[in-house]
N, C-alpha and C positions, 0 to 999 in steps of 0.2 A: 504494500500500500504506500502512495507517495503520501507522505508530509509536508505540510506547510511549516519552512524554516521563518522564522520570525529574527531578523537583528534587531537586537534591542538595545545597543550601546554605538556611539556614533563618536568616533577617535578622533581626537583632535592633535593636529600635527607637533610632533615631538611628547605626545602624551604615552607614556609606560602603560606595558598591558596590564599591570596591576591596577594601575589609578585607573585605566578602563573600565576594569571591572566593577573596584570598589563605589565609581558613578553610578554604573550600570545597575548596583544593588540599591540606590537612593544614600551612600556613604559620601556624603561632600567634606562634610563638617570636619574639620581638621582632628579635633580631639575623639571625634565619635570612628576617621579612620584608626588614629594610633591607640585605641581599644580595641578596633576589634584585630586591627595584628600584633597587638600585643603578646609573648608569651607568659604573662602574669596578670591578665584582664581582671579590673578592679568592680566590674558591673554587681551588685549585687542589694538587697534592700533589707528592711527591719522586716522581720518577723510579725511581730507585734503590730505590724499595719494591715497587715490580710483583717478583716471585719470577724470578731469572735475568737480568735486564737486567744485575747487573754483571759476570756472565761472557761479554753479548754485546758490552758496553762492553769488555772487554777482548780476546776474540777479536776483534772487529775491527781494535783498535790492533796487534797481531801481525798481522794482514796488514796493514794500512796500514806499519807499520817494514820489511816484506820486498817493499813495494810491490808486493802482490797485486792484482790485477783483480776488481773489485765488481760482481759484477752484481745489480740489486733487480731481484727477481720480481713480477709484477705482477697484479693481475685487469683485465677487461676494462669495468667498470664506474666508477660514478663515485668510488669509493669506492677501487679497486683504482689508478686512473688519479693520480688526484691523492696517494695516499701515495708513487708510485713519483715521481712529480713533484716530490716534499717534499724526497725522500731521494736524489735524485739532484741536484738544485737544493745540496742542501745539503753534498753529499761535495765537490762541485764546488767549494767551498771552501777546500780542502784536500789534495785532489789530482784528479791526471787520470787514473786509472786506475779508472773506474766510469762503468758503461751501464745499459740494463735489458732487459729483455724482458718481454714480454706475450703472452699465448696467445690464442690466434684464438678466439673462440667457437663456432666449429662444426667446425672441424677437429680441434683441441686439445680444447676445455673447458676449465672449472674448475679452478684448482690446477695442483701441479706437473704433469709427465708425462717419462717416459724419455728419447723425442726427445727433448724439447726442454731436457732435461738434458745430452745428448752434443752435443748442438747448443752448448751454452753452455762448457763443455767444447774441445769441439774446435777449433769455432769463433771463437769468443770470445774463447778463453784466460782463463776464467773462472777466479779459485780460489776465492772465498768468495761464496755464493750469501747472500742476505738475503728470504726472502717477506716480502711486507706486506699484508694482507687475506686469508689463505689458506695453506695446507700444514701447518693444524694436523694435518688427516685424513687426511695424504700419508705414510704409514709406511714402505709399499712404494716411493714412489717417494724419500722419502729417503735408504734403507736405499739403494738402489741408485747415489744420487748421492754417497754415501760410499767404494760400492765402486770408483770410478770416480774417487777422488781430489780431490772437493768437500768444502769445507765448506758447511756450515748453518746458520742461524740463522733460525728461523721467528718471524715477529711478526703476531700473529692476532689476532683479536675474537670469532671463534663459538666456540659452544661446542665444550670436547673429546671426542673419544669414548674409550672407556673403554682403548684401546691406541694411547699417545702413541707419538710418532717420536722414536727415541734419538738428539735432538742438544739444541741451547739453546733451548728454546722460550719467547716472553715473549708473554704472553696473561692477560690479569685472568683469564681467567676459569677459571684452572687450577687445581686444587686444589692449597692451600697457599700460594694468592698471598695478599696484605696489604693490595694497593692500596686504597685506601676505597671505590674508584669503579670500580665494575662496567660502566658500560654507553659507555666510548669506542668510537668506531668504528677502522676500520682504521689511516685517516688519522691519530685521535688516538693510535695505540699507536705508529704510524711516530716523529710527533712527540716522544713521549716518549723515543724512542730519540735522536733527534736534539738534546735536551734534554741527556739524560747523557752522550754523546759530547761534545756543546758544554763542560761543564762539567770532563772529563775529558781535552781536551785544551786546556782554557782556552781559549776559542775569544772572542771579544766577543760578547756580545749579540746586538748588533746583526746577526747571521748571520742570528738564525733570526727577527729580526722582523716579515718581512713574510710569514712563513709559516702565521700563523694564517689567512688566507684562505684557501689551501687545506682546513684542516679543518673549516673552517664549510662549506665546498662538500660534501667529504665527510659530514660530521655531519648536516645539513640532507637530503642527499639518501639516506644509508641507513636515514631514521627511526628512529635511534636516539632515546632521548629527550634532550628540551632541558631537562635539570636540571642543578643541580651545577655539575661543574668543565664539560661539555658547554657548559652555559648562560654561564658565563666564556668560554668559548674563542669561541663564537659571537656575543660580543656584542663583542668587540675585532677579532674576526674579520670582519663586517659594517663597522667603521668603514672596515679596511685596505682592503674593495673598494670601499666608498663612493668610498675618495681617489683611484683610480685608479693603482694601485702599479703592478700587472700589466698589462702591454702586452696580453697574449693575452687575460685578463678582458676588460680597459676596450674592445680593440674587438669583441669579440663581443658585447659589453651594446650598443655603435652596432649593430650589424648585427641584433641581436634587438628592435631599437627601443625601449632601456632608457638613452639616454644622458644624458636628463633627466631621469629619474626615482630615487627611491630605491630599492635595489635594497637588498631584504627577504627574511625568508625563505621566505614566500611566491612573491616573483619568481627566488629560488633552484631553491625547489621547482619550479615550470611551468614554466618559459621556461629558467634557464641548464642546471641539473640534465641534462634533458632532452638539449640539444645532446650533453654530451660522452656519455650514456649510448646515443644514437643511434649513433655514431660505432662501438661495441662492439657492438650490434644485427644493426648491417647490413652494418659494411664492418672496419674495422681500428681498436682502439680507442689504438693507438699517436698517432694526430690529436690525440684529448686533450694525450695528455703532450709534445708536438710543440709545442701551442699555449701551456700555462701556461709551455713554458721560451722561449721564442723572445723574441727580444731587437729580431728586423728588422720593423718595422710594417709591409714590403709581404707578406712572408712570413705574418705575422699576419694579415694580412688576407685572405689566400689559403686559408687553413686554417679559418678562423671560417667565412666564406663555404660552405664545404666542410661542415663540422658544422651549419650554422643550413639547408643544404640537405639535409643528413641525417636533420635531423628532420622537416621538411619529411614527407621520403618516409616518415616510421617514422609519422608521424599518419596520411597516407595508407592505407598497408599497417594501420592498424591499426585505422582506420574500415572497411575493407574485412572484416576479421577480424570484429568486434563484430558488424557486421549479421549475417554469416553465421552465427555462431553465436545470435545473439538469433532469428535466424529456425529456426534448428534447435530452440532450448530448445520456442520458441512450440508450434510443428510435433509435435516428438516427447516431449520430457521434462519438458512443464510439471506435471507427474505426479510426478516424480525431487523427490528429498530431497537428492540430493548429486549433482551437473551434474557430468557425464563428458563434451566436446564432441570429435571431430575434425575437425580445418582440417584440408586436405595444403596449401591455396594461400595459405600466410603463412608467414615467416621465424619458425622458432625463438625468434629473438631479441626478437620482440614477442609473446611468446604469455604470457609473465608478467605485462603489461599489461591485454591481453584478458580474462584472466582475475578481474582485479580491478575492471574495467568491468562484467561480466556477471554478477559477484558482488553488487556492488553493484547493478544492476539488480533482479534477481532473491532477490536477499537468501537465497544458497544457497552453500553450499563449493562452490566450482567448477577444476575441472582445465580445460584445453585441453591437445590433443595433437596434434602436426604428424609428419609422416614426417622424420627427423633424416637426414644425410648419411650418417651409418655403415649406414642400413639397417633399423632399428627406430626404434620412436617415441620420442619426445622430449616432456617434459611439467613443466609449470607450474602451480602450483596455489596460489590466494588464500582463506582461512577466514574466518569471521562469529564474530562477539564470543561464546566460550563454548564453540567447536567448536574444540581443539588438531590442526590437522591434520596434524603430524608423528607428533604421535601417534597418531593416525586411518592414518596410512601406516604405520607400523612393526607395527602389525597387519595388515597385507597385505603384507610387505614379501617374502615367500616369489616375490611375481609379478613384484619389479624385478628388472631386471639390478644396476641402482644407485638410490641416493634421497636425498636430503638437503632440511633445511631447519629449520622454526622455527616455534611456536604458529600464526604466523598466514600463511606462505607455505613453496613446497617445491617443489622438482623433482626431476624421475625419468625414470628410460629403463626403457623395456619392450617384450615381444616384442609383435608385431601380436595374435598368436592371443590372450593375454592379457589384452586391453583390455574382451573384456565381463566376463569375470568379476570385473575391478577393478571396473566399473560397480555389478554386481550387490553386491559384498560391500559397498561405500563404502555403497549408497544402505540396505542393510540394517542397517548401523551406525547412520545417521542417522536412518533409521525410529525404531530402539530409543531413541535419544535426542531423538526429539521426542515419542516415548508419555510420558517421565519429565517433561519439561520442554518444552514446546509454544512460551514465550517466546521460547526460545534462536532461532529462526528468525523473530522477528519485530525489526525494525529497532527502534534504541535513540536517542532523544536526550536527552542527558546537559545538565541546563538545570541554571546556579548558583541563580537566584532570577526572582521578579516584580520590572520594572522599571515606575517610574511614567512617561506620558509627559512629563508638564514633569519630568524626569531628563535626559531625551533632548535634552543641548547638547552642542557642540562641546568645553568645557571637562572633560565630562565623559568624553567620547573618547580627547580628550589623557592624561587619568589613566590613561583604561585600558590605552594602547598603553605604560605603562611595562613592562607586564607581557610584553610582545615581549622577546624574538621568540617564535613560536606555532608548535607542531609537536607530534610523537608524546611525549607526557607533558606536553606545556604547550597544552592544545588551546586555541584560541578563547573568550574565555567566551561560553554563549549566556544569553539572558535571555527572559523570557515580557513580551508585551502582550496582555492579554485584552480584548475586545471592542472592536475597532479596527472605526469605522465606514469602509466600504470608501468610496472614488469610482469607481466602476464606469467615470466616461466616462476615466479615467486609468491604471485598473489596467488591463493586456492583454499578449499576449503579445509577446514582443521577442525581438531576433537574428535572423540569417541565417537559422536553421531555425524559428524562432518555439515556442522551446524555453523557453525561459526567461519569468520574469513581474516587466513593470514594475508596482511597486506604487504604492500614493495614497492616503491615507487621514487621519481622525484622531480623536483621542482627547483627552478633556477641554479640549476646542476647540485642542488642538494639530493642527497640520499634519504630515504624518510620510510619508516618501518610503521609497523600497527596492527591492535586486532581490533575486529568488529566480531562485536557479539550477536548470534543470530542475524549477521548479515549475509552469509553466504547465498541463502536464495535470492535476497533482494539483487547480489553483484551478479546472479546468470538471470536473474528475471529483466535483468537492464542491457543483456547481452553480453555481458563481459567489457565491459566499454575497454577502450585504450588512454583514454580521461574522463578523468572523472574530478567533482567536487567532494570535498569530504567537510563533516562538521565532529566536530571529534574534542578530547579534554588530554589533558597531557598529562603522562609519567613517566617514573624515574623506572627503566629494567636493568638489572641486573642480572648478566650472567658469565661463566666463568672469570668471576671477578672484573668485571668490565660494565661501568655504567653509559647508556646513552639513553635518548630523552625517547619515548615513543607515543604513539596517540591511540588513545582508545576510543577508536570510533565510533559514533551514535547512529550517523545516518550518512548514505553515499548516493551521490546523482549522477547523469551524463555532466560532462565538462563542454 
């Protein structure tokens, strides 16, 4: 499928591809650049300004003085795993009357639930419950964990709905919070509670110092963006697992074949992310928080083992999913405007993946739906740049049992019988908005500028990774080369599936190397040209001991 390349940075003569860039991101501001390439970024805010943190700061020191029993509530994700990891790691300081729990993903679900309220409760001997990534939308189950002699205190990231739970909610994003910075993840609101308690019970420092790993782990892997205080937190955060602080990181980074390498946020993203979100997927996402607190390296390495085999079987199970549904779109829906697919033979638990594959593939809003244990269907759904698809659901929301989600991902339950008419309404929405707008459904690459190729050095590499770490609001930059003479006997396809395209080429008598990922068909769908344009992001390869700069390709045209 061709792309629409967008330049969105326009170079001014003797202007550095950096200062390109940093335009190109809205960074003018002298001091707001030497922030954010800073390696020591100073961005960071009070605690105590988020709306309610200092009544959770203080309900908790009242049970801590009657020495109450803490239990932090957790999700089952990477995001949910490591705040209750944060926060339990860090109570652990201070006393021993604090555990957590975590809900099963297919028994339980999302958020609080009754059970597993009387469970903590009875069981437990819980008094003061703590969510971290979730219970902002738990009204009912709050209200009932009240009735039942709990306290509450929920600490959340998504948005709220418009009828809060009557207890201490601390979430930016509530109305009438202060905080400056909108977009922490779970992790970092956990943190910040951790923060004003440290402070409030004069705690040292040094408690919570080795805890910024964890929210780089979170941060990095809920896509949140990497600005701001985010962009702080993850770049001190990167140092601490660099060093090998954490026994359960450093050997799951050996077992994930990360022991000598730098571990980025890229290799957060693919490789670590992945393990502990596996863990939640498919079996019990309690392994996570098992492994960042464990202290015994055989025990660690039991668990890692465990998780790096988990994901294992979640790429399996989910290679498995993608054909089946790539072959269903082919087959039946290559007609469809908005991809409605049913698996019944894939786990729940990778069907939000699936779906972001075939999205991409197909460059369509697309749902997957699995038969869920309770009896109805269970569904996941990824959106294309321009199509809000929570919004898109709340217009049909008459057909869920339940639904939630966010611009560009969502899930829902619904009955069997229900599922074509969802089909039919989604694909008649998307109809009406490809009549107005036809783009919206064509792929976007978002390109800073033309780059020359005598530009294309190692030194010039080096400048650019100041700009890392790279993720959702700090994407990659990409750059154009226009009529790069191909070497056809060197360009071809490469990898295991012969999926990808090794490139060879050059321009202005430079020599100029590269891969394109899942380019291969696009470079014979275009005939093999002899030139070609490339929009591509630069790095540093290394091999036998020999650096030179190379591009990793996005997207390739006729020249």
């Amino acid at each position: 499928m061709d792309k629409i390349w967008n330049i969105i940075g326009s170079r001014e003569k003797g202007q550095s591809l950096v200062e390109n860039i940093l335009v190109a991101k809205g960074i003018s501001d002298p001091e707001e650049r030497k922030e954010f390439l800073s390696d020591k970024p100073q961005k960071t805010y009070n605690p105590l300004s988020i709306k309610n943190m200092d009544k959770a700061v203080e309900k908790i020191i009242e049970h801590l003085d009657k020495k109450s029993k803490v239990i932090i509530f957790g999700d089952y994700d990477v995001d949910g795993v490591t705040s209750t990891a944060l926060l339990v790691e860090f109570f652990n300081t201070f006393t021993d009357k604090i555990d957590y729990y975590i809900p099963n993903r297919f028994s339980e679900g999302y958020g609080l639930n009754k059970e597993a309220l009387l469970y903590i409760k009875e069981e437990m001997q819980g008094e003061l419950v703590i969510t971290v990534d979730n219970g902002v939308s738990c009204y009912e189950e709050i209200k009932y964990a009240q009735e039942i002699g709990l306290d509450i205190i929920v600490t959340d990231h998504h948005n709220p709905p418009e009828k809060l739970p009557s207890c201490i909610l601390v979430n930016v994003k509530q109305e009438g919070d202060s905080y400056p910075f909108k977009e922490l993840c779970g992790c970092g609101v956990a943190f910040k509670l951790a923060q004003a308690l440290q402070r409030a019970l004069s705690l040292p420092k040094n408690v919570l110092s080795h805890a910024l790993d964890l929210v780089t782990l979170a941060t990095i892997s809920d896509l949140v963006p990497l600005i701001d205080e985010n962009r702080t937190m993850v770049k001190y955060g990167l140092k601490i697992i660099n060093s090998n602080k954490r026994l359960g990181l450093s050997v799951l980074r050996e077992i994930a074949g990360l022991k000598n390498k730098e571990i980025n946020a890229g290799r957060i993203g693919f490789t670590i992310g992945p393990c502990f979100n596996a863990a939640g997927r498919l079996e019990d996402a309690k392994l996570g928080v098992q492994l960042l607190l464990e202290k015994n390296k055989v025990k660690a390495q039991e668990i890692a083992i465990k998780l790096h085999g988990l994901n294992s079987e979640r790429q399996r199970i989910q290679n498995e999913g993608e054909k089946i549904c790539k072959e269903m779109v082919e087959q039946k829906y290559l007609d469809s405007d908005f991809l409605v697919l049913r698996v019944d033979k894939v786990s729940e638990g990778v069907i939000g993946i699936i779906a972001g594959k075939i999205k991409e593939l197909f460059y369509k809003p697309t749902l997957v739906v699995t038969k869920g244990e309770e009896g109805y269907l269970k569904g996941s759904g990824r959106s294309i740049r321009g199509i809000n698809i929570y919004e898109e659901m709340k217009k049909v929301s008459d057909l869920f049992i339940g639904f939630g989600g966010h611009e560009m991902a969502c899930g829902f339950s619904i009955e069997e019988d229900k599922l074509e008419e969802l089909r039919k309404r989604l694909n008649d929405r998307a109809r009406a908005i490809k009549e107005k707008a036809p783009d919206v459904f064509v792929p976007k690459v978002d390109i800073i500028t033309e780059m020359q190729a005598q530009e294309l050095n190692v030194e010039l590499v080096k400048e650019i990774s100041k700009l890392e770490p790279y993720g959702m609001g700090n994407p990659k930059p990409l750059f154009i080369l226009r009529d790069i003479q191909v070497n056809s006997s060197w360009t071809k396809a490469c990898g295991s599936d012969k999926t990808h395209l090794k490139f060879s080429g050059k321009k202005d008598e430079i020599f100029l190397s590269g891969i394109g990922f899942s380019l291969a068909s696009r470079y014979q769908h275009l005939g093999m040209p002899n030139i070609l344009d490339a929009a591509f992001c630069v790095e540093i390869n290394e091999y036998n001991g020999k650096i030179t700069p190379q591009m990793v390709i996005e997207d390739i045209r006729v020249g």
